[in-house]
Each structure stands twice: as C-alpha cells, then as structure tokens.
C-alpha atoms as one frame of an Amber mdcrd trajectory, in Angstrom:
protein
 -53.814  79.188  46.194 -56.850  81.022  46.620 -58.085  81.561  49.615 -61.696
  83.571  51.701 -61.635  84.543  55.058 -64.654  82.090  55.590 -62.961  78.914
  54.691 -59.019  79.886  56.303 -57.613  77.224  58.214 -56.655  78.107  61.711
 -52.696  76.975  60.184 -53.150  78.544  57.097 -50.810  81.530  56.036 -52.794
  84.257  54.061 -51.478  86.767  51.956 -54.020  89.562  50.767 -53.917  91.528
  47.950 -56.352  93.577  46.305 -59.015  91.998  49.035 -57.831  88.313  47.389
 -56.207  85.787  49.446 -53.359  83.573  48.346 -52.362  80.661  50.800 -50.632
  77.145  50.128 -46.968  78.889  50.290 -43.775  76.479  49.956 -42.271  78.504
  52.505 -42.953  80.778  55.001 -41.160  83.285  57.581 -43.439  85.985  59.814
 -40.779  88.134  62.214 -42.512  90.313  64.959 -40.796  91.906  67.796 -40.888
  94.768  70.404 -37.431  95.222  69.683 -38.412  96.022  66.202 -41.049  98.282
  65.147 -41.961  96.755  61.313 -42.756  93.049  61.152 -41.815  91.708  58.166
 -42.548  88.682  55.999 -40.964  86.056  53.286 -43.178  84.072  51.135 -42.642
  81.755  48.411 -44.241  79.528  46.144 -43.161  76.541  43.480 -45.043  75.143
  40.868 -43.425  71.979  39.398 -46.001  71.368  37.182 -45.632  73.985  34.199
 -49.149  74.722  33.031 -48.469  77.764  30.879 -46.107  80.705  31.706 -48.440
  83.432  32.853 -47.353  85.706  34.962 -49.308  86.133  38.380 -50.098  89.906
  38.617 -48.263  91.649  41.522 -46.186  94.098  42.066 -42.994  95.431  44.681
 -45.034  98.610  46.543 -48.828  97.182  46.534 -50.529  97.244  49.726 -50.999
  93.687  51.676 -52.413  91.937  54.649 -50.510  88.705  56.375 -53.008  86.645
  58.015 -52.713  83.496  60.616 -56.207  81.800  60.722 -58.472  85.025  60.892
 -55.593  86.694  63.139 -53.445  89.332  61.673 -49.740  89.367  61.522 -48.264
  92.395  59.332 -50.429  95.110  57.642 -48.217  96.801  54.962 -46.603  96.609
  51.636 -44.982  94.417  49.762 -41.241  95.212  49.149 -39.977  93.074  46.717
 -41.277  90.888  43.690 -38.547  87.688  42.617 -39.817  85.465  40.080 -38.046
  82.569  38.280 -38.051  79.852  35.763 -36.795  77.263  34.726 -37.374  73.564
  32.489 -39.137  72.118  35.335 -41.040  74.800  37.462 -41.813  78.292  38.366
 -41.080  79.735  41.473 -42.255  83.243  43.296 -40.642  84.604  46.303 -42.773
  87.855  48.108 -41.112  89.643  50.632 -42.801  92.727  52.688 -43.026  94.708
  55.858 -45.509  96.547  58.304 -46.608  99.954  57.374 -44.755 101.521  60.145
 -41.543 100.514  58.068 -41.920 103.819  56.285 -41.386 105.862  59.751 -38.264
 103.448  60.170 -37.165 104.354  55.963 -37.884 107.961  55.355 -37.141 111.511
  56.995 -39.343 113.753  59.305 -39.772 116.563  57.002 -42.723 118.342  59.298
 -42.204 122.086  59.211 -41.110 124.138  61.280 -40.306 120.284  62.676 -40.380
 121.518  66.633 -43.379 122.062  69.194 -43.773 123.739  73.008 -45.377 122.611
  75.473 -47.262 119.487  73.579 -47.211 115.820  74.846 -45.808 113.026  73.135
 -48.871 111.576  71.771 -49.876 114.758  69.629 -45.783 115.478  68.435 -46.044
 111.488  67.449 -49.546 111.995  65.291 -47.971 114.978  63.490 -45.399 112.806
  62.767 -46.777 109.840  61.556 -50.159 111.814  59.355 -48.230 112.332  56.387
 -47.528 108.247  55.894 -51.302 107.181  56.900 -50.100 105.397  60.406 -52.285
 105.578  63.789 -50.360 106.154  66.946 -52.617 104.726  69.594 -51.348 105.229
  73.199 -51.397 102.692  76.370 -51.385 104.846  79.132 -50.186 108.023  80.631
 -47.417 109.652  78.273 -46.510 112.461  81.285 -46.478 115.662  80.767 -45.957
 118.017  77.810 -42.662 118.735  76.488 -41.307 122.263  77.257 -39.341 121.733
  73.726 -38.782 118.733  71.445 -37.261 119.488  67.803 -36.901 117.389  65.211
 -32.915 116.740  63.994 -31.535 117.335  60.656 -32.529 114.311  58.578 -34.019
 112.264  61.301 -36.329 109.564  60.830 -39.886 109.706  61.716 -39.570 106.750
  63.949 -35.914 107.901  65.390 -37.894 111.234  66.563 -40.714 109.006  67.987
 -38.301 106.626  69.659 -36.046 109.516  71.242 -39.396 111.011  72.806 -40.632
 107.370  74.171 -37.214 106.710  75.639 -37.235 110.228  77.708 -40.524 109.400
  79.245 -39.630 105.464  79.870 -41.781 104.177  77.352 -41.737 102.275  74.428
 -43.472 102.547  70.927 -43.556  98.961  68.608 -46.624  97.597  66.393 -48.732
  94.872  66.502 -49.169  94.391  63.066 -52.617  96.075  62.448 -50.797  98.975
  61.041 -50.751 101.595  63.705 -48.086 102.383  66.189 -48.411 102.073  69.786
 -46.848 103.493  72.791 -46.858 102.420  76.123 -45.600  99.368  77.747 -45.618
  96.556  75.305 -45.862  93.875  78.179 -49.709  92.271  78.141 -48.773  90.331
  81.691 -50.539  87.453  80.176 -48.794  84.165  80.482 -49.345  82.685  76.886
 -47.994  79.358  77.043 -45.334  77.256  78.392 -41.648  75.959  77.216 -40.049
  73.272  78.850 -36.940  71.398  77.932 -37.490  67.792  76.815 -41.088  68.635
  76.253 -41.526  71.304  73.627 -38.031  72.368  72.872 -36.389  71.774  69.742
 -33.468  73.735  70.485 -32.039  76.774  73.335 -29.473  79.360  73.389 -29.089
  81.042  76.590 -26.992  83.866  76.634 -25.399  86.751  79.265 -23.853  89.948
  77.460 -22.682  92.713  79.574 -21.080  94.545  76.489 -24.246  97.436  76.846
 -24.106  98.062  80.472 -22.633 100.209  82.821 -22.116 101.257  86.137 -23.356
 104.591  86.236 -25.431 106.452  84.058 -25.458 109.781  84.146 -27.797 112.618
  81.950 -27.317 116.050  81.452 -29.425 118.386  79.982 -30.723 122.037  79.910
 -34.329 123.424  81.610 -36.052 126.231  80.209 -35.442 128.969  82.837 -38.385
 131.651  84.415 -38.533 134.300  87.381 -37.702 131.533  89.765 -35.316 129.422
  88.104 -32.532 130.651  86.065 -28.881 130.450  85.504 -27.203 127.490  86.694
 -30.381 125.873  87.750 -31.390 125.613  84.067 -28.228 125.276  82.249 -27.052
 122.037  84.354 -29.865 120.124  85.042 -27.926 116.620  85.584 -29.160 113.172
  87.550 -27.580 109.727  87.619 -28.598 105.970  88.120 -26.344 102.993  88.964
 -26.374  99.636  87.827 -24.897  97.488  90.783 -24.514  94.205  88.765 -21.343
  96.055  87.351 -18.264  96.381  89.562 -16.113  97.806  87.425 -15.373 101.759
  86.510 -18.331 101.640  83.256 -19.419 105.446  82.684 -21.848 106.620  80.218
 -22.984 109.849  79.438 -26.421 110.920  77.909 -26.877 114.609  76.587 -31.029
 115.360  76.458 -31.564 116.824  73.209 -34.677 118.366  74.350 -35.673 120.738
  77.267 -35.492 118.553  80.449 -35.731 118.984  84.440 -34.320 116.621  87.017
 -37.603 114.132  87.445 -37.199 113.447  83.483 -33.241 113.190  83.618 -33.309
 110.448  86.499 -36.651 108.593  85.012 -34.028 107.981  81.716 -31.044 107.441
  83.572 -32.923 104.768  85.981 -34.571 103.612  82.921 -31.358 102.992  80.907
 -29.450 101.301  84.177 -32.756  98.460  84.474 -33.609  97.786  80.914 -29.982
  97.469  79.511 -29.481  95.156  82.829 -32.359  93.161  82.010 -31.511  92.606
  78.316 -28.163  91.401  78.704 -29.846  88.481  79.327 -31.912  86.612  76.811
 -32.860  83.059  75.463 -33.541  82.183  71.775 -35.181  78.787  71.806 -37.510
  77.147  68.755 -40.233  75.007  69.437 -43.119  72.786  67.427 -45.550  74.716
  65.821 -47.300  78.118  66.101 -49.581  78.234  68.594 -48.472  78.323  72.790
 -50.344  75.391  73.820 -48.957  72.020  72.588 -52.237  70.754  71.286 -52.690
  74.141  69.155 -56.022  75.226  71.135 -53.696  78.388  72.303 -53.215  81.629
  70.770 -50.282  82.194  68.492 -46.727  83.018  69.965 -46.604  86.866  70.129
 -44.457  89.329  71.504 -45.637  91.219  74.445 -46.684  88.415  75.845 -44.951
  86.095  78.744 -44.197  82.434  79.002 -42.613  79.872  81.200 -39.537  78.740
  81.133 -37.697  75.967  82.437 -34.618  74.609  80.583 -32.356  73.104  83.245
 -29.090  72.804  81.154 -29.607  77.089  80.811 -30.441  77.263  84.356 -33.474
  78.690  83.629 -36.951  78.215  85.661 -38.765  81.465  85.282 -41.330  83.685
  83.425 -39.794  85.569  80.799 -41.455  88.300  78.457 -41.227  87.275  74.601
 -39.661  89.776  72.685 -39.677  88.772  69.331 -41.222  85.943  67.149 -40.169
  84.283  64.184 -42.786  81.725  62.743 -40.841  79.161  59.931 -42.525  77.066
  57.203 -40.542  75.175  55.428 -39.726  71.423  53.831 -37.006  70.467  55.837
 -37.480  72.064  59.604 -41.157  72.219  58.791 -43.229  74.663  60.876 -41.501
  76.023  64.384 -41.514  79.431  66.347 -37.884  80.580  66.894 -38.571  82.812
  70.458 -36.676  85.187  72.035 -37.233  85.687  75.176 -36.084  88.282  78.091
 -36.578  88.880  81.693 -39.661  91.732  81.746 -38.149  94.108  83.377 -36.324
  94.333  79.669 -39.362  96.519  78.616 -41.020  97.935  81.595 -42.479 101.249
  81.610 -40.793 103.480  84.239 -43.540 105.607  86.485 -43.224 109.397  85.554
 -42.806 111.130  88.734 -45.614 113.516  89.723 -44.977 117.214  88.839 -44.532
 119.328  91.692 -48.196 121.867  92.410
C-alpha cells in the first residue's frame, strides 16, 4: 500500500502519514463543499489473505494529508481508528477531517474576546492562531468593524462565519489547511454534465422552506457629535425577495455595531442567496475528473459546470457546491455533485463609505 509522490497515479488515493503514503484502499469517500468548511474523508482497507496479525501503527488524532494524483484534497487529522478481525481477513477503516474542523469543534476562548475598529481579516487571524490555521483573504473585506465581540461559548468558526455574513462574504477551505474568505466562485467552467451522456443519476429539487418575502435587520450604530439618539439606536434596512407572494417576514438583530450600508448589504444578501439555494441539483457521474476522457481537473467546488438534464428542465451553468468522490466495489468510482445557481454564493459589493 505504499506509496511516493514520484510514482502516484493520477487515480490513485493517497493517504499520508508521518511523510509515508498509503494507497490501494478498498473503499474510498472524499466530501468537499463551500457549504461546509472541513472536508472530510473515509478510508478503508481489507486484507483477505492473513499473513500475520500485526498491527499497522496509527493512531485517532495524528496529523494527515489526502492526496488525488499530486493534487490535494483534505489537510488535517485523522479522527477515528476502527480495526477488525476475523478467520478470514483483516480490515481497517480511517476516517478524518480538514484542519479547519477544529474552528468548527472547539470554543473562541481569545481574551478579552472583542476588538474596535479592526477589519475582518485581522479579528479572523486572532481567531484562528491558537489552532495553527491560515486565513488567507480574496478580496476587499470592507471596512473595519466599529465593534465585533465574541459570544459566550461560541465557536471559532461561528464568530468567523457571523463576521463574513455581515460583509456578504463567505469563508470555506480548499483543503490545503487554511481558511479563506472571499467569494468561493473561481468563474471557471470545469467540465460538462449532460443527461444520457455522463449522468448516472439526477435529483432536481425547489425548496422554498428558507425564504421569505422581506427581510428586514435591525441593529445599533455607535453614536458621535453628529449622530446620536435615535439615529444610532435604530439603525434598520430591509430587502425583498419577489419570488415569494405570500406574507414571509424575517427579522435579523446585528449583534455587532452596524450602520445602514452594512444592514441592507445583509438583508439584500440574505433575500438573493437563500433565493438562489432553494434551488439545487444532486447528480453522480463516471469518474473523478470533469472531462469524460479524464484529461480534466478533478470535480471541485467553487468551480462551475454545464448542465443540461431535460427531464429536470435544466440547461444552464450552475456553480458546484459540494463534491463527494466514491470508491467502492459495487458503484465503483463516481462524483456525487451538487450543484446551485451562482448567485447561491456571490459576494455582495460593500457600498463605499461616505468622505
């Protein structure tokens, strides 16, 4: 099982541990996603030819690389060690996640846990120092926050996620270990998916459960010799979402300091992204890699693809969101897509601050 980065087959699954590589897994399960901010992974392995009962060394918590070919997938630690045995074989099933799965886990315990006047980017690095992850950013994170505190028992990644969501962005990983923020749409057309061609199976689906017609946000401004009183203490704005006729309220309180262009950038943001993912498609196709003969890259999320699957009435570009890649004996190796229209996960402009 063995493996060196010199000899990996473009196919080949590596898992690296302790700078060794360990490949020729029975099964195999990568999950990536915007949606989600740790990959994760599911390995396994079955010997049915007992030569001697020693153990393999690893262990749940050790540090690991997932490679595709020379590309990697997850950058973390393994979570969990199963091994079993029986009269005719020996089996070992690794399961582990991105390093950013400890900001998803564990509290925020940075004291005094609240800043002035500092942009996202520096609150998120003080954030993530303490568990050894990068937070590299993809653009222009607006300006500073007049206040942003950290809530009692909050996640590291919750505290990221609220701050990314009140300037219309969006923080995931790609699987190198770091975290990054901006928009997580590359705008590069990977591959296509057509039915009859390349599709194993579609689900097309339209879920207006998480949208509304109007959203509106609240919040409070810190107040100066100019603005005070009511001016600061209810600083409101409001979007609609005209694809819902119906009487569908919902109220956001901003936790932190706020003015009106930040208060309408979320509640604009909320109205198009929740509008856009109430639509997806979850299809599986052959293989790994976007192009059918496997020149292509690997499916990825963040990137785009075409669509056209007639029975779903579907004939458009849609952003993929999230990526499962499957090895195993009886469905043998597919990519199980969902996909999303890209306004989904677009980054809303900040407006311009006022001289």
């Amino acid at each position: 099982m063995s493996a060196r980065f010199d000899r990996l087959a473009r196919h080949d699954v590596t898992l690296w541990l302790d700078g060794q590589g360990w490949s020729g897994w029975t099964n195999v399960s990568i999950e990536r996603g915007i949606d989600t901010v740790a990959g994760g992974f599911a390995v396994s392995f079955t010997d049915k030819v007992r030569t001697g009962d020693r153990a393999w060394f690893v262990s749940a918590g050790m540090a690991c690389k997932v490679t595709l070919g020379e590309e990697t997938l997850v950058t973390g630690y393994l979570d969990s060690v199963s091994r079993a045995i029986d009269s005719e074989s020996v089996t070992i099933n690794l399961r582990g996640r991105d390093k950013s799965a400890d900001l998803v886990d564990c509290s925020a315990l940075n004291a005094p846990g609240m800043w002035r006047g500092q942009k996202l980017e520096a609150i998120a690095r003080e954030i993530a120092a303490p568990f050894g992850i990068d937070i590299v950013v993809t653009g222009d994170t607006g300006k500073p926050f007049t206040r942003f505190a950290l809530q009692q028992g909050e996640t590291g990644w919750a505290a990221i996620e609220r701050m990314a969501s009140y300037r219309g962005l969006i923080a995931w990983s790609t699987g190198d270990g770091s975290i990054r923020i901006g928009n997580p749409d590359s705008g590069d057309v990977s591959g296509q998916i057509v039915g009859g061609v390349n599709v194993i199976s579609a689900e097309c689906d339209q879920d207006h459960a998480e949208r509304f017609s109007v959203y509106l946000t609240k919040g409070q401004a810190s107040g100066d010799d100019n603005r005070h009183g009511r001016a600061v203490a209810q600083v409101k704005a409001e979007a609609r979402d005209p694809g819902i006729a119906r009487y569908r309220p919902m109220l956001i309180v901003a936790e932190e300091q706020a003015d009106t262009a930040n208060l309408r950038e979320r509640a604009a943001w909320e109205a198009q992204t929740r509008a856009a993912r109430s639509l997806q498609r979850r299809v599986t196709v052959p293989g790994w890699f976007a192009a059918n003969d496997g020149s292509g890259p690997a499916w990825r999320p963040g990137a785009r693809a075409y669509v056209r699957i007639p029975w779903c009435n579907v004939d458009e570009t849609l952003l993929i969101e999230r990526v499962r890649l499957v090895r195993d004996s009886e469905a043998g190796t597919t990519s199980e897509l969902t996909l999303v229209p890209p306004e989904a996960w677009a980054k809303l402009a900040e407006p311009e601050p006022k001289q």
